[in-house]
C-alpha angles and dihedrals in degrees: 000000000000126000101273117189098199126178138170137189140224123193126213113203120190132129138245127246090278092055096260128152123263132195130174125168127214102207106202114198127183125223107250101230101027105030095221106141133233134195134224113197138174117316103213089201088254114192110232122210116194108227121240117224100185098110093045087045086058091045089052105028138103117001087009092059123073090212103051122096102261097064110009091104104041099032101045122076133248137257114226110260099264092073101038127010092204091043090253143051126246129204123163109305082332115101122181120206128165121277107256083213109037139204095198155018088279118011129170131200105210115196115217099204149324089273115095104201113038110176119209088257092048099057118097135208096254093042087060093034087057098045093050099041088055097049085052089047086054083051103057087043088061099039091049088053102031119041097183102062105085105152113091131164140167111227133180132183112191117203138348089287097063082045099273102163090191123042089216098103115248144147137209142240123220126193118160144162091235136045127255106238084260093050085049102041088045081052104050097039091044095056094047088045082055089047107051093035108029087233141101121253109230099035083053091046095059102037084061095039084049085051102049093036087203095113095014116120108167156262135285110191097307093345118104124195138215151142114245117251090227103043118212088203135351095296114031105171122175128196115204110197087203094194099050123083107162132013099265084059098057108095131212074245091065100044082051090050091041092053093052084052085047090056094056092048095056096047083056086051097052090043084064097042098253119147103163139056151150119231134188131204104196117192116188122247092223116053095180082063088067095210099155121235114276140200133201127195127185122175123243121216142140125226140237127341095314093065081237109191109248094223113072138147089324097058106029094040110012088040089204112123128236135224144185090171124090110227082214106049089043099052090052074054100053093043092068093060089047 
């Protein structure tokens, strides 16, 4: 087993009103460790307009939002003694505290900052460093009290787009006794990838994108940065911390590398007009399998003059993703910000 990016195209041929030819292609391209497939269609040429959230950031901030200053110690709720002496983690400006509503067995909600409404262009580098390292910290606590939940991951939905139900900006922790199908299908594929090659997927993957330059970004410090070659949206970025390969390796050094990364990333997101995405930090169960950390980014948006959701029948039933957006053509894009 090698690292195959294969691809195939179907052609849709029809006319306009005057009788003329028309041709569009569909090109289908399959992940190259899982197989799962992913479309690129069309692009129209859509105009997006990143929303602006400064009006509804006046109508939910301060005394009305749990996370702002004014309330974030004395509204959110507190983690048992053996996490946190003082109920919470601190970090920098970053505080992390238990979601009242939770997705798994431990789940932190990390805050990023005092400030309510933080745009792409407003975040800094130790504002994301400190975010990130506590949310690690909150990591290490549960593993040391609780050996059966394995599966960890870093999540962030920004903005109500991506399915942010608060502006404040925040992220989420995620520990669980059982994997999320991701967290399961990246298992599985990576150990079979192990199995039939001797060699570990991710470090393999971007030593071949580095080499065709075709989907490589670049690198911050360890991390190493590139667009999937099967998006699962518009945008699909991954970030490899090629020297990590479990929680307790990742250094305040590499959250520092990772948010100057970040930073580019975002600048590539607001030229296209992007203001919202989901991200995933996934951290492998198994460090003596040394598969290194990994991040995924994809862009949230809705289209045209209706606000229509960009995900539809494709992506909630089909689960296959969809894509205007050419991998090749975003990440010559993303190396100039780099």
């Amino acid at each position: 087993m090698t690292i195959d990016f294969r691809k195939q195209e179907e052609w849709f041929s029809f006319r306009d009103t005057q009788g003329n030819g028309i041709e569009r292609k569909t090109e289908i391209r399959f992940d190259p460790l899982t197989g799962e497939s992913s479309r690129l269609i069309f692009d129209p040429g859509l105009n997006i307009q990143p929303p602006d959230y400064t009006e509804a950031a006046m109508q939910t901030g301060g005394k009305k939002c749990p996370f702002c200053t004014e309330n974030i110690l004395k509204l959110t709720p507190l983690f048992n003694s053996e996490i946190a002496d003082q109920g919470k983690i601190f970090q920098g400006n970053a505080i992390v505290f238990p979601n009242l509503f939770p997705y798994s067995k431990h789940n932190g909600v990390v805050i990023f900052s005092e400030q309510h409404y933080v745009r792409l262009e407003d975040f800094t580098v130790e504002m994301i460093k400190d975010a990130f390292f506590a949310a690690q910290t909150y990591i290490q606590r549960v593993a040391a009290t609780d050996s059966s939940a394995k599966y960890a991951s870093i999540n962030w939905n920004y903005l109500p787009l991506s399915g942010g139900s608060i502006l404040h900006p925040h992220i989420q922790v995620m520990v669980s006794d059982s994997p999320t199908n991701y967290q399961r299908i990246t298992l599985v594929k990576t150990l079979a990838f192990e199995r039939d090659t001797g060699r570990e997927y991710f470090a393999t993957l971007c030593k071949t994108e580095k080499k065709q330059e075709e989907r490589w970004i670049g690198e911050t410090g360890d991390i190493a940065w590139l667009h999937a070659f099967a998006p699962k949206s518009h945008n699909d970025f991954l970030a490899v911390f090629t020297k990590a390969y479990s929680i307790d390796e990742v250094t305040e050094q590499d959250w520092l590398h990772f948010s100057k990364g970040l930073l580019s990333i975002f600048a590539t997101l607001s030229e296209q007009g992007f203001a919202s995405f989901n991200l995933m930090v996934h951290i492998s169960p198994y460090p003596q399998m040394k598969q290194p950390i990994h991040v995924r980014l994809v862009p949230r948006l809705t289209l045209g003059y209706l606000n229509t959701s960009d995900t539809n029948f494709f992506q909630s039933l089909h689960q296959e993703p969809l894509s205007f957006k050419l991998p090749e053509e975003i990440s010559a894009m993303a190396r100039k910000h780099f």
